[in-house]
LOVO-960840 format. One line per 4 residues: their letters; for each residue x, y, z of C-alpha. Coordinates in nm, 2 decimals, padded with zeros to 4 digits. Last residue first. Layout:
<atoms>
A	X,Y,Z; ...
</atoms>
This chain:
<atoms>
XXXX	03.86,01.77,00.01; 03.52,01.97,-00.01; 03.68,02.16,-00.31; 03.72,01.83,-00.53
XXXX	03.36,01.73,-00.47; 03.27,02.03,-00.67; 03.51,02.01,-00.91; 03.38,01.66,-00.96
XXXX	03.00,01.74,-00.91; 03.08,02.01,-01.25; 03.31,01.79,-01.45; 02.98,01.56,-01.44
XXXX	02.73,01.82,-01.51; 02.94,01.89,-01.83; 02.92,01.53,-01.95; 02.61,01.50,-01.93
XXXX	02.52,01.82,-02.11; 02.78,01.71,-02.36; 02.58,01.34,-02.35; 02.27,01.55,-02.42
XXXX	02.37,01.71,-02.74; 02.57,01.42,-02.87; 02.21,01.26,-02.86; 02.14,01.50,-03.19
XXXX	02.40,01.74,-03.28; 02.57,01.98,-03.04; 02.90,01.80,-03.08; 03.06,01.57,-02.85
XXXX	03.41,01.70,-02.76; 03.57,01.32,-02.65; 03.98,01.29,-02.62; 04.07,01.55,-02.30
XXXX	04.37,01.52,-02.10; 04.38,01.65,-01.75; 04.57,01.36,-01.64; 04.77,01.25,-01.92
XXXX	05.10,01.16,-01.70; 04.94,01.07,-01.42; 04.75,00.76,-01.62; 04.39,00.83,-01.65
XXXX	04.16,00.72,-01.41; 04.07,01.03,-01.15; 03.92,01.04,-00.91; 03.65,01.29,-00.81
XXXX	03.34,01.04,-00.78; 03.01,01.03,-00.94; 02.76,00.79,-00.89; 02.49,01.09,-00.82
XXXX	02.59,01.14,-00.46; 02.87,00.86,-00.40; 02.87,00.44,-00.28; 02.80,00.35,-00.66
XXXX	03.08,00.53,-00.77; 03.32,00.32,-00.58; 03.64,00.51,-00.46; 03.97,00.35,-00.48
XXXX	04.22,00.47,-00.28; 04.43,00.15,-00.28; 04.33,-00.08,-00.59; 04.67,-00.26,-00.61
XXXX	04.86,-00.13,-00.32; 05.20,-00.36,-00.27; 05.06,-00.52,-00.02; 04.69,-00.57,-00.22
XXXX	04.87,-00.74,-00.48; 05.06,-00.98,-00.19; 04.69,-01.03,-00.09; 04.54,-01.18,-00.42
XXXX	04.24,-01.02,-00.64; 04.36,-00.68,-00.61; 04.27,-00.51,-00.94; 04.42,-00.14,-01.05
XXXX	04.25,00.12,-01.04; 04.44,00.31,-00.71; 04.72,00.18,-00.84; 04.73,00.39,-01.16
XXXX	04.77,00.18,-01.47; 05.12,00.23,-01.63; 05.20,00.40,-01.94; 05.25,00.20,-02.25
XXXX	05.37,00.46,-02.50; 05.33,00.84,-02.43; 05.32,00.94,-02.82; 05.18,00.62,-02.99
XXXX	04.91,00.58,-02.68; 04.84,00.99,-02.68; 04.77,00.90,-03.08; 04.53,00.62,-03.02
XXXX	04.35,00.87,-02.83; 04.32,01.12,-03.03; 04.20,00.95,-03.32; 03.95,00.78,-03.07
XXXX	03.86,01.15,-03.03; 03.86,01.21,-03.38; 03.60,00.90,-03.50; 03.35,01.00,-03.17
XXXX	03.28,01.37,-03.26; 03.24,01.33,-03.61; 02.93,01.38,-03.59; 02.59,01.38,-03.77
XXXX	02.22,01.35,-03.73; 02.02,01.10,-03.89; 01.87,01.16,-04.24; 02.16,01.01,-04.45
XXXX	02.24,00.73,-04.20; 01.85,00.64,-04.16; 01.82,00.67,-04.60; 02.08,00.43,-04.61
XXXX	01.93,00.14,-04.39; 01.59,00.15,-04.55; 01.80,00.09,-04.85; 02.04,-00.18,-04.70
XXXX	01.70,-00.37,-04.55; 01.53,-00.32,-04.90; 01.80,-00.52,-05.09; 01.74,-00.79,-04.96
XXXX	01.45,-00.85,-05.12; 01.62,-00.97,-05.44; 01.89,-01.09,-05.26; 01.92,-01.29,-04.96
XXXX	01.64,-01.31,-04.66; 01.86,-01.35,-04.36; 02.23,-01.22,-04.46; 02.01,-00.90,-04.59
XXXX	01.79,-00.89,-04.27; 02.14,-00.90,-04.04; 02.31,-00.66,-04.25; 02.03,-00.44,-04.21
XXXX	02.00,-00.48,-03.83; 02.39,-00.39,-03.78; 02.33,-00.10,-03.97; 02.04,-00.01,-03.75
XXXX	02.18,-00.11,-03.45; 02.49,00.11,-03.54; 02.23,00.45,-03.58; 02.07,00.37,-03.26
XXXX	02.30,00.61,-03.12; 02.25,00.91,-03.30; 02.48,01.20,-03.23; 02.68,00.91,-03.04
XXXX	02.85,00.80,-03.35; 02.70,00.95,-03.68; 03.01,00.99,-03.95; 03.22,00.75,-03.81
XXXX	03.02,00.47,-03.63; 02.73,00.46,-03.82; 02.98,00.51,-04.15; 03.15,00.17,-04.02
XXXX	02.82,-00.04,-04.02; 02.74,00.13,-04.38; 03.06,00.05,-04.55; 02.93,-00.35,-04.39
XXXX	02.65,-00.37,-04.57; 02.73,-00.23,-04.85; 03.02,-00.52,-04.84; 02.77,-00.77,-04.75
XXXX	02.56,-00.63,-05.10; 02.84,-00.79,-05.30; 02.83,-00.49,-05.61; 02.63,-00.67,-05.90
XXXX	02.61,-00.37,-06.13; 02.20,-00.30,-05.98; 02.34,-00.30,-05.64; 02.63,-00.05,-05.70
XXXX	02.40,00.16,-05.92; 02.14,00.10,-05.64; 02.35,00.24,-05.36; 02.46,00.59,-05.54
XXXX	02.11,00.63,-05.63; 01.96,00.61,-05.25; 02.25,00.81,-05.10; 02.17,01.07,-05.40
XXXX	01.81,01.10,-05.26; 01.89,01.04,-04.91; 02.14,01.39,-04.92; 02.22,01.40,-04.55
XXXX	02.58,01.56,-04.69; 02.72,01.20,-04.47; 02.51,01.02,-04.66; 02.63,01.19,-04.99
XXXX	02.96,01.12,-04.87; 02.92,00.75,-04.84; 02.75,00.70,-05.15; 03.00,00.87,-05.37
XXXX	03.29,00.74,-05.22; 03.13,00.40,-05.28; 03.03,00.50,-05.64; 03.43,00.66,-05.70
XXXX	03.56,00.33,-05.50; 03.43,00.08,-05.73; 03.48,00.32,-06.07; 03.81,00.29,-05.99
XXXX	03.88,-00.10,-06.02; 03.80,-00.40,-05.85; 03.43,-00.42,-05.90; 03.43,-00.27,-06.22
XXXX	03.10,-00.13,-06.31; 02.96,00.02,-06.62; 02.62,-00.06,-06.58; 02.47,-00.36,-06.78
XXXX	02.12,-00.28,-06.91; 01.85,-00.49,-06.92; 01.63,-00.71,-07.13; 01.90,-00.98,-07.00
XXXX	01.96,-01.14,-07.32; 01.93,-00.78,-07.49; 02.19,-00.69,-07.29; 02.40,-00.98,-07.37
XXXX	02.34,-00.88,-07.73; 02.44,-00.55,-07.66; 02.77,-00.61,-07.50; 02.83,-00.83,-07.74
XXXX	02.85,-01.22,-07.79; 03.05,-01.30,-08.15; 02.87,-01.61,-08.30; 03.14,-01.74,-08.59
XXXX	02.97,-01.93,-08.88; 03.25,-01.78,-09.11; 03.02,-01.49,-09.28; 02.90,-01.41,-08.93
XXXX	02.66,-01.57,-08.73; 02.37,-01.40,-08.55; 02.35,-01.38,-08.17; 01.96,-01.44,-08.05
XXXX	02.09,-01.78,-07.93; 02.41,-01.70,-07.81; 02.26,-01.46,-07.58; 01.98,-01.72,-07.48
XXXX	02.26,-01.96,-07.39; 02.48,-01.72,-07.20; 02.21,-01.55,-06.99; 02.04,-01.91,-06.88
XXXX	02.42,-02.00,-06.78; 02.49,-01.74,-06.59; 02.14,-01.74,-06.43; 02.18,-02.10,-06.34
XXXX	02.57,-02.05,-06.21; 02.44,-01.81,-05.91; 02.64,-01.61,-05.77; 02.54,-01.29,-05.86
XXXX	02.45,-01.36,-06.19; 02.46,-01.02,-06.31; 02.82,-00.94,-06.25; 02.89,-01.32,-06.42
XXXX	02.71,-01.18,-06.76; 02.93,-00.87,-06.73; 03.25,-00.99,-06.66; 03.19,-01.24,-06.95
XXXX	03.10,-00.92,-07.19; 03.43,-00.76,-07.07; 03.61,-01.11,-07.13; 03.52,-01.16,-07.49
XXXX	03.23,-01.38,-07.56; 03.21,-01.62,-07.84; 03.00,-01.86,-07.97; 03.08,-02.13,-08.22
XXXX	02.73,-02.28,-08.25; 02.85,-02.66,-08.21; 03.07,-02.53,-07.86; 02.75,-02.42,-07.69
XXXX	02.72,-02.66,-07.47; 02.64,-03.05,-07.43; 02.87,-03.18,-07.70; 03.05,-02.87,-07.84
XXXX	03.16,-02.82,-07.52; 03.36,-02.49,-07.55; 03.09,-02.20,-07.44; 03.01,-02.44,-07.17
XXXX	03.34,-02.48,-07.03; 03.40,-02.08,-07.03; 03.06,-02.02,-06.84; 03.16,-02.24,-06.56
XXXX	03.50,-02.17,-06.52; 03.41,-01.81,-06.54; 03.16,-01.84,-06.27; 03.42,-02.00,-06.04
XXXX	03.62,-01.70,-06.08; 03.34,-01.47,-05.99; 03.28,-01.67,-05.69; 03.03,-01.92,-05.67
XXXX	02.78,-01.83,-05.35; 02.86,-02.05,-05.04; 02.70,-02.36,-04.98; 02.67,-02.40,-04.60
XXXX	02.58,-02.82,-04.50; 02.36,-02.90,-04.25; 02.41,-03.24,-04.11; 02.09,-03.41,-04.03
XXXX	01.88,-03.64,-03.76; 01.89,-03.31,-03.54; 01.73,-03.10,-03.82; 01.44,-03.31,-03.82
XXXX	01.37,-03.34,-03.49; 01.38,-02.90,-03.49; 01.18,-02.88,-03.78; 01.32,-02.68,-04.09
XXXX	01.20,-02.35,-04.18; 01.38,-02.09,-03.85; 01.70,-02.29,-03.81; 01.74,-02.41,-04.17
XXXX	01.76,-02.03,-04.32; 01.64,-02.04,-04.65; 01.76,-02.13,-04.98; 01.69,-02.50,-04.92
XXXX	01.76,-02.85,-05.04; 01.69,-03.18,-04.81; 01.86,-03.49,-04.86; 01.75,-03.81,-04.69
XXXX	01.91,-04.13,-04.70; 01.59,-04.37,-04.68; 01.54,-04.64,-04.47; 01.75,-04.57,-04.23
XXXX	01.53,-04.62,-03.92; 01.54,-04.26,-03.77; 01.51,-04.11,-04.20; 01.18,-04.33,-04.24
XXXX	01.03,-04.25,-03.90; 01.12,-03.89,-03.95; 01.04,-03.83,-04.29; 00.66,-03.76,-04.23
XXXX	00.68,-03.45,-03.99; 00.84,-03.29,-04.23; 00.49,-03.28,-04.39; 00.31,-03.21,-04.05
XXXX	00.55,-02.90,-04.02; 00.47,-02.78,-04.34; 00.69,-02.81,-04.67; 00.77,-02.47,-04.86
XXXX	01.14,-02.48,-04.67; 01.23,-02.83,-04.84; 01.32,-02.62,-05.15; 01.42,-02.91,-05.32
XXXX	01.38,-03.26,-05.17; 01.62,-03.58,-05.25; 01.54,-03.90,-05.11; 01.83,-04.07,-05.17
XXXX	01.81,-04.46,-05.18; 02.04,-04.73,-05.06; 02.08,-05.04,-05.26; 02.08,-05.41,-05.09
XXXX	01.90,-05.56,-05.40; 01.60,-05.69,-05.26; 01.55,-05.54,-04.88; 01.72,-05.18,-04.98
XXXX	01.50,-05.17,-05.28; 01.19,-05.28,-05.13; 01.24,-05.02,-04.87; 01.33,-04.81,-05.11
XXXX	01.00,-04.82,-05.29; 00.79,-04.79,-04.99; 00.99,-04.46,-04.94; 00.91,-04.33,-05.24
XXXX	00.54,-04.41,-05.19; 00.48,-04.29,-04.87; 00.69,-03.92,-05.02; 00.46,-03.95,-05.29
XXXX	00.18,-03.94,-05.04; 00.30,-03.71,-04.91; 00.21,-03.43,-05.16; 00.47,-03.28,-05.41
XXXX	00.51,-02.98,-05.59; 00.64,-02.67,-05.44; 00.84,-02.91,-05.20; 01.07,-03.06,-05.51
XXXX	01.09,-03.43,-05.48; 01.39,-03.60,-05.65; 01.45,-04.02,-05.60; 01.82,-04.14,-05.68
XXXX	01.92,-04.46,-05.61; 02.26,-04.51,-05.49; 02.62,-04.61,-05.66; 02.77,-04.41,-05.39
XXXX	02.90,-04.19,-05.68; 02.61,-04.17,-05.85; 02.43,-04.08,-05.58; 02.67,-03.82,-05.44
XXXX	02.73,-03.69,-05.75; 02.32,-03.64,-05.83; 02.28,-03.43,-05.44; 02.59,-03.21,-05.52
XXXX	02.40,-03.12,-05.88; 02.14,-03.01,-05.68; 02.28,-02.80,-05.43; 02.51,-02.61,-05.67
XXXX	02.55,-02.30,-05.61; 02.25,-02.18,-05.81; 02.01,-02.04,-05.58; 02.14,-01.95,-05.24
XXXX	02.22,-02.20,-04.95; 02.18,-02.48,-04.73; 02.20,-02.82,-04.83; 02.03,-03.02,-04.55
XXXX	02.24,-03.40,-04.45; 02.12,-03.74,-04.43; 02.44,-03.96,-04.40; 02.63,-04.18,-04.66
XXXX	02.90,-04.42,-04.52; 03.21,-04.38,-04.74; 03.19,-04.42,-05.10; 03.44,-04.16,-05.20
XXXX	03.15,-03.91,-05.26; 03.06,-03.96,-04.92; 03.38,-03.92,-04.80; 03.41,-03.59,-04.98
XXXX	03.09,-03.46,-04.82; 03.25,-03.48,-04.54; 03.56,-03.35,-04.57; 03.81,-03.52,-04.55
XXXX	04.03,-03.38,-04.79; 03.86,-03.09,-04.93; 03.49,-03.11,-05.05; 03.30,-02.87,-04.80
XXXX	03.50,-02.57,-04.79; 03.60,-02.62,-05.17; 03.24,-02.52,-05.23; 03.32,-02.44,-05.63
XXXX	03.35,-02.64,-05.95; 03.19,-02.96,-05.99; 03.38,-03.14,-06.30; 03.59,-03.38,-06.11
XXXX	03.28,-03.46,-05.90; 03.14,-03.66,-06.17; 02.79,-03.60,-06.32; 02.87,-03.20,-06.38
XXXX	02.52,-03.02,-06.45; 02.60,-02.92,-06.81; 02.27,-03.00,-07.02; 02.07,-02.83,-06.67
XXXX	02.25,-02.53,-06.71; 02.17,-02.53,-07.09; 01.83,-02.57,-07.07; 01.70,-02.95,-07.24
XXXX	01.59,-02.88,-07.59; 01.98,-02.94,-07.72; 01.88,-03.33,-07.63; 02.25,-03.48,-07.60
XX	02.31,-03.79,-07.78; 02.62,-03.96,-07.64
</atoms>
C-alpha cells in the first residue's frame, strides 16, 4: 500500500476498521447501537453530535465500509442542494440496480438552513438514502425538529487523555502511514504536553505531532528527538507548566479560588487563564466556581449560584474557544460580589447538632396526617398555618425539643445577608411578641 505522505497526518491515520477506532466506548459496547451497525445489522440515519476531533467522521467511513455501503460526503460550508438532488438520484439508482445502500454523510450539518434540511426529508422518510449528519453544535436548537425525529442522535464524548496517547503513540510508530519512516521521538512530558493542548480533539494532536516532527532535525543516527521546544515552536505557543493531576493543579485552583474570595478580579482572572491556557477541563472550572457561590458568597449575593450555574450552562452550550468567556465573566462576578461565609458554617453547624443529637424525632405538631389512625395518635396536632397569621408568622416552634432555641444561620452584614438579618430579626421580634399574648 502506497500511502501519499502529502495527505495530513490525521487524515493518513483515520482508522478504516473499527478495531483501530479508539474512544466512545459509550456508544460501541455490546449492543450498542452503533455496534450493530458496524456488525451489519440494519443501518439507521442517526446525527453525530459532538466536539471537533472525536471522531465523527471516521465513525461515518466504518460504518460504510463495514455495511459494505456507498459512501457519499457533503460538508454544509460547501454544498448547494442541488448536490444533495443529485446524490440522492444516484442512490436511488444504486439501491434499484445493485441493491446497495448509500450514506449520505454531512459535516457540520448545523451551517445548513431550514429550507436545506428541509430537502432530506422525503429522501431519508422513504429510505432512500441513510442519512448521517455531523455537528459540533447543539442538535436541539440547529437541526429541524422533522428531521431530528427521523434520527438517532448520538453524544461523542471528548477523547480522553489516555485515548490521545493511543493515538499519538500509533502514529509516531507506523512507519507506513505515520511518522515511523522519520524516526521521531517524543518522551512522555512532551506527549503530555501536545495532548494538554489538544483538548480532546485527536486532529489537533495529530496536526501538532506531524509539524513538530517535521521542523525536528535528525541527529547523527537519523533519530528525530521531539522537545519541549520544538513542540512549542509547532504550536507558536508556549506550554505552561501544568500537571493536571499533580500539585501544581491544586496550587492554581487554590490560587484562584482565594483570590476570588480576597475580591481580587485581576488575579482571579490570571489564575483561570493559566489553568485554561494549560488545558485544565474547563467543566471542572465550572463546577469550583458553582461550589465557591455557595461557600464563599451564599445569601450575601444570591444571584451569585445562577450565575455560576449560567456559565457552566454557556460553556457546555458553545464549547471551547468561546467558552471560555462565560467562566471569565463568571469569575470576575464571584470576585466582585459580596462575601460570606455565613451560609457554609451554619450548615456546618447543623450537620454537626445531627452527628451529636442523632436522629431526633419530628415534633407532632409538624408532622403529616394524611390517614386517620395518624391523626389519633396526633400527627400535626397544634399546628398553626402561617398563612392564617399577621405577617405569616407564627410562634411555633419546628425544631426538635431537644435543640429548641438552637441557632445555625448568623448572616453577615454583607450584601443581601444584610436584609435577610433584618428579616430575620423582625421575625424573632412578632414571635416574642405573639408569645406574650399567650
Amino acid at each position: 500500500m502506497v500511502v501519499d505522505l502529502n495527505i495530513p497526518l490525521s487524515e493518513r491515520m483515520r482508522p478504516g476498521r473499527i478495531e483501530e477506532y479508539v474512544g466512545q466506548e459509550h456508544l460501541l459496547g455490546k449492543n450498542k447501537l452503533l455496534r450493530r451497525m458496524m456488525e451489519g445489522a440494519e443501518l439507521y440515519s442517526i446525527i453525530l453530535w459532538g466536539p471537533p476531533g472525536t471522531g465523527k467522521t471516521t465513525l461515518a467511513h466504518i460504518i460504510a465500509n463495514a455495511s459494505q455501503s456507498l459512501f457519499m460526503p457533503l460538508s454544509a460550508v460547501t454544498s448547494s442542494i442541488r448536490e444533495v438532488r443529485e446524490i440522492v438520484s444516484q442512490a436511488i439508482l444504486n439501491k434499484k440496480a445493485h441493491g446497495r445502500r448509500t450514506i449520505l454523510f454531512v459535516d457540520e450539518i448545523h451551517r445548513f438552513n431550514k429550507a436545506q434540511q428541509d430537502a432530506f426529508l422525503p429522501h431519508v422518510e422513504r429510505g432512500d438514502i441513510v442519512f448521517f449528519g455531523a455537528t459540533t453544535e447543539n442538535p436541539s436548537f440547529e437541526v429541524i425538529s422533522p428531521l431530528l425525529s427521523r434520527t438517532k442522535v448520538l453524544v461523542l464524548k471528548p477523547l480522553t487523555d489516555a485515548n490521545l496517547k493511543t493515538i499519538v503513540q500509533r502514529a509516531l510508530a507506523d512507519e507506513e502511514r505515520g511518522l515511523g519512516q522519520l524516526r521521531a521521538h517524543a518522551s512522555g512530558e512532551v506527549l503530555e504536553y501536545i495532548i494538554a493542548f489538544s483538548q480532546g480533539d485527536a486532529r489537533v494532536a495529530l496536526n501538532t505531532l506531524e509539524i513538530a516532527a517535521g521542523i525536528a532535525h535528525p541527529d547523527a543516527q537519523g533519530l528525530r528527538e521531539l522537545t519541549r521546544d520544538i513542540v512549542e515552536e509547532a504550536l507558536q505557543k508556549k506550554m505552561l507548566i501544568y500537571d493536571k493531576a499533580g500539585e501544581e493543579h491544586y496550587n492554581i485552583i487554590s490560587a484562584l479560588h482565594k483570590s476570588m474570595r480576597n475580591s481580587d478580579a485581576d488575579a482571579s482572572l490570571y489564575w483561570l487563564a493559566r489553568m485554561l491556557e494549560a488545558g485544565e477541563d474547563p467543566l471542572y472550572i465550572a463546577r469550583r466556581l458553582v461550589r465557591f457561590a455557595s461557600e464563599d458568597i451564599g445569601n450575601a449575593d444570591p444571584k451569585a449560584l445562577q450565575i455560576a450555574l449560567e456559565a457552566k450552562e454557556a460553556f457546555h452550550f458553545i464549547g471551547l474557544p468561546e467558552g471560555k468567556l462565560a467562566l471569565a465573566q463568571a469569575t470576575i462576578y464571584m470576585a466582585t460580589a459580596p462575601k460570606s461565609n455565613a451560609l457554609y458554617t451554619a450548615y456546618s453547624r447543623a450537620a454537626k447538632a445531627v452527628e451529636q443529637a442523632g436522629a431526633l424525632p419530628v415534633p407532632l405538631h409538624i408532622r403529616n396526617a394524611p390517614t386517620a389512625l395518624m391523626k389519633s395518635l396526633e400527627y400535626g396536632k397544634g399546628y398553626k398555618y402561617a398563612h392564617d397569621y399577621a405577617d405569616g408568622i407564627t410562634d411555633m416552634d419546628c425544631l426538635p425539643k431537644e435543640l429548641q432555641g438552637r441557632k445555625f444561620y448568623y448572616p453577615s452584614d454583607r450584601g443581601y445577608e444584610k436584609i435577610i438579618k433584618e428579616r430575620i430579626e423582625y421575625i424573632q421580634k412578632k414571635k416574642k411578641e405573639s408569645r406574650k399574648q399567650t
